[in-house]
TIMARNU-949996 format. One record per residue: y, z, x of N, C-alpha, C in turn. Coordinates in steps of 0.2 Angstrom, whole numbers. Each point is the difference from the previous one (the first is absolute). Example, Ala and Ser with C-alpha at 12.3 -4.5 7.8 and 13.67 -1.06 7.14 Angstrom:
! TIMARNU-949996
- n_Y:n_Z:n_X:ca_Y:ca_Z:ca_X:c_Y:c_Z:c_X
- -28:39:66:6:0:-4:6:0:4
- 5:-4:-2:6:1:4:5:3:-4
This chain:
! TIMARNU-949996
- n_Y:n_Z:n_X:ca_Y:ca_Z:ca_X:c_Y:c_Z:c_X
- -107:-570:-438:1:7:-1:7:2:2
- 3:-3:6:6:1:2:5:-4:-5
- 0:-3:-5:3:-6:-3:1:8:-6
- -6:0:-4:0:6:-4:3:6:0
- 1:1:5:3:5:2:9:0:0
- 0:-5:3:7:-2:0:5:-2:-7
- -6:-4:-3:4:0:-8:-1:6:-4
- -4:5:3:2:7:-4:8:2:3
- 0:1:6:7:2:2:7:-4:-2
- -3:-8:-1:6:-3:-4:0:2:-8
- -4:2:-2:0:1:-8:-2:-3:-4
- -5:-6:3:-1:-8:-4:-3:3:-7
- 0:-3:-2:-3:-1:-6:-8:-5:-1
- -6:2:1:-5:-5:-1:-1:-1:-6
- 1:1:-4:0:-4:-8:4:-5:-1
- 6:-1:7:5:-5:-5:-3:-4:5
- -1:1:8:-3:-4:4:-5:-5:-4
- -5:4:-3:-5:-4:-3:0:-6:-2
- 7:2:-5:0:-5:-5:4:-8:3
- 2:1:9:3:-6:1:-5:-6:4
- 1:-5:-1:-5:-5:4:0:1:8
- -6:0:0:-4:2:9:5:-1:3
- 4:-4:1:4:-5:6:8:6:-1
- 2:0:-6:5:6:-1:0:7:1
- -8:-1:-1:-3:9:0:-1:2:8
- -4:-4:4:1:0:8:8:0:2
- 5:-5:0:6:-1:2:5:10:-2
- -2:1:-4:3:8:-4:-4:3:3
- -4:1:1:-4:4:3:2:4:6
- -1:-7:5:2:-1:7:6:4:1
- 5:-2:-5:9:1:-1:-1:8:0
- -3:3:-6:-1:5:-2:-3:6:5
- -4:-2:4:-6:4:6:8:1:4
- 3:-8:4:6:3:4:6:5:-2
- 0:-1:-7:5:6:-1:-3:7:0
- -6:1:-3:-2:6:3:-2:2:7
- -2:-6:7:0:3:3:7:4:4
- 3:-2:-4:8:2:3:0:6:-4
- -3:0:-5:4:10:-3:-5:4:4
- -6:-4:1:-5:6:3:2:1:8
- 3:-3:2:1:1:9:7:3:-3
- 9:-2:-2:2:4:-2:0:10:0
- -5:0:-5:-4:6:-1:-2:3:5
- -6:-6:5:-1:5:6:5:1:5
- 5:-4:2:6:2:1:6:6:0
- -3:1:-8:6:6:-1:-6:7:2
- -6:0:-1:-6:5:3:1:1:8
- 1:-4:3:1:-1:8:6:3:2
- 5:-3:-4:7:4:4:3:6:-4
- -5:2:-5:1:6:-2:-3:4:3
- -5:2:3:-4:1:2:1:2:8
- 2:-3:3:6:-2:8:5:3:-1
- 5:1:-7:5:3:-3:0:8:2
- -7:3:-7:-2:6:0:-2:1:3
- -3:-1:6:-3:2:6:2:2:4
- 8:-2:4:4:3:4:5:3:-3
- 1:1:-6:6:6:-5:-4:5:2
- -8:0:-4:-5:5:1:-4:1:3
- -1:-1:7:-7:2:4:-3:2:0
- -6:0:-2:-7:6:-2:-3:0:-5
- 4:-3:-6:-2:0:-7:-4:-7:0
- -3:-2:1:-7:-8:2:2:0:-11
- -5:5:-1:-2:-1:-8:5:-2:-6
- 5:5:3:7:-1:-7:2:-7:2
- 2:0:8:1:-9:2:-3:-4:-3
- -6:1:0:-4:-9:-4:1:2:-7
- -2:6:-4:1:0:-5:8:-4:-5
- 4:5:7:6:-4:-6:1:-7:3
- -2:-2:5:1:-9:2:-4:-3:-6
- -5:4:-1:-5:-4:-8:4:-3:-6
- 1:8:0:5:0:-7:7:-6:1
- 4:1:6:3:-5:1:-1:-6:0
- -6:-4:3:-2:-5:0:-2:-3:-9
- -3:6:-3:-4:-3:-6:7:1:-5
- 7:3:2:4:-3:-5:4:-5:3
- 0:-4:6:0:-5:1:-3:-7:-1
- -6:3:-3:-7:-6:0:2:-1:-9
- 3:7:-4:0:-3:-5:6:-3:-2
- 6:4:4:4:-4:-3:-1:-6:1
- 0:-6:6:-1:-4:2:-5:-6:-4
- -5:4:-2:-5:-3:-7:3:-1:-6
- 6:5:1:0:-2:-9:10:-4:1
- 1:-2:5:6:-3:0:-4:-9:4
- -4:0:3:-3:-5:3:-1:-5:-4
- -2:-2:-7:0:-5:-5:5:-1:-4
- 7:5:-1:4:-4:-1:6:-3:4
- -3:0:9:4:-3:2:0:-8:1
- -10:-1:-1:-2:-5:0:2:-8:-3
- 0:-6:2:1:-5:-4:-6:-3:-1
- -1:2:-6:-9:-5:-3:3:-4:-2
- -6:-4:0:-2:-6:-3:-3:-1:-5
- 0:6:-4:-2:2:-6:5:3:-6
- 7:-3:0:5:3:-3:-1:3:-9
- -8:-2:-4:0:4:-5:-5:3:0
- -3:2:7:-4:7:0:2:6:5
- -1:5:-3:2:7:4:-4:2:3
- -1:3:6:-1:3:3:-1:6:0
């Protein structure tokens, strides 16, 4: 479940995973999970200290705090997803991501 979850955040592609032999397809996999755990903590990262941020600028406002921590985080989480795979070095240099 947690593995699942983590190749959504890296951006994997399950179509191309499919198509590589078991032993390739676990080894990317694995690779794949730890670069998304990293954009997903990242992300909770910038939710956290934004959050800490707007909180002592503006004291009392709880809702607009987490709301913009959100939004801050989730353009964090995207940008990070969508720059994540071409930092990568596959091992799959004629399929894309």
């Amino acid at each position: 479940m947690g593995r699942i979850f983590f190749l959504f955040c890296a951006g994997a592609n399950n179509n191309i995973l499919d198509q590589l032999s078991p032993q390739l397809k676990e080894s990317e996999s694995i690779r794949l999970a730890g670069t998304g755990a990293v954009i997903f903590i990242t992300a909770l990262f910038a939710f956290v200290s934004s959050c800490y941020a707007l909180s002592t600028v503006f004291p009392g406002e709880e809702t607009k705090t987490y709301l913009a921590s959100f939004l801050w985080a989730a353009f964090i989480f995207s940008i990070d997803r969508c720059s994540g795979p071409l930092c990568q070095d596959s091992l799959l240099p004629n399929l894309r991501w």
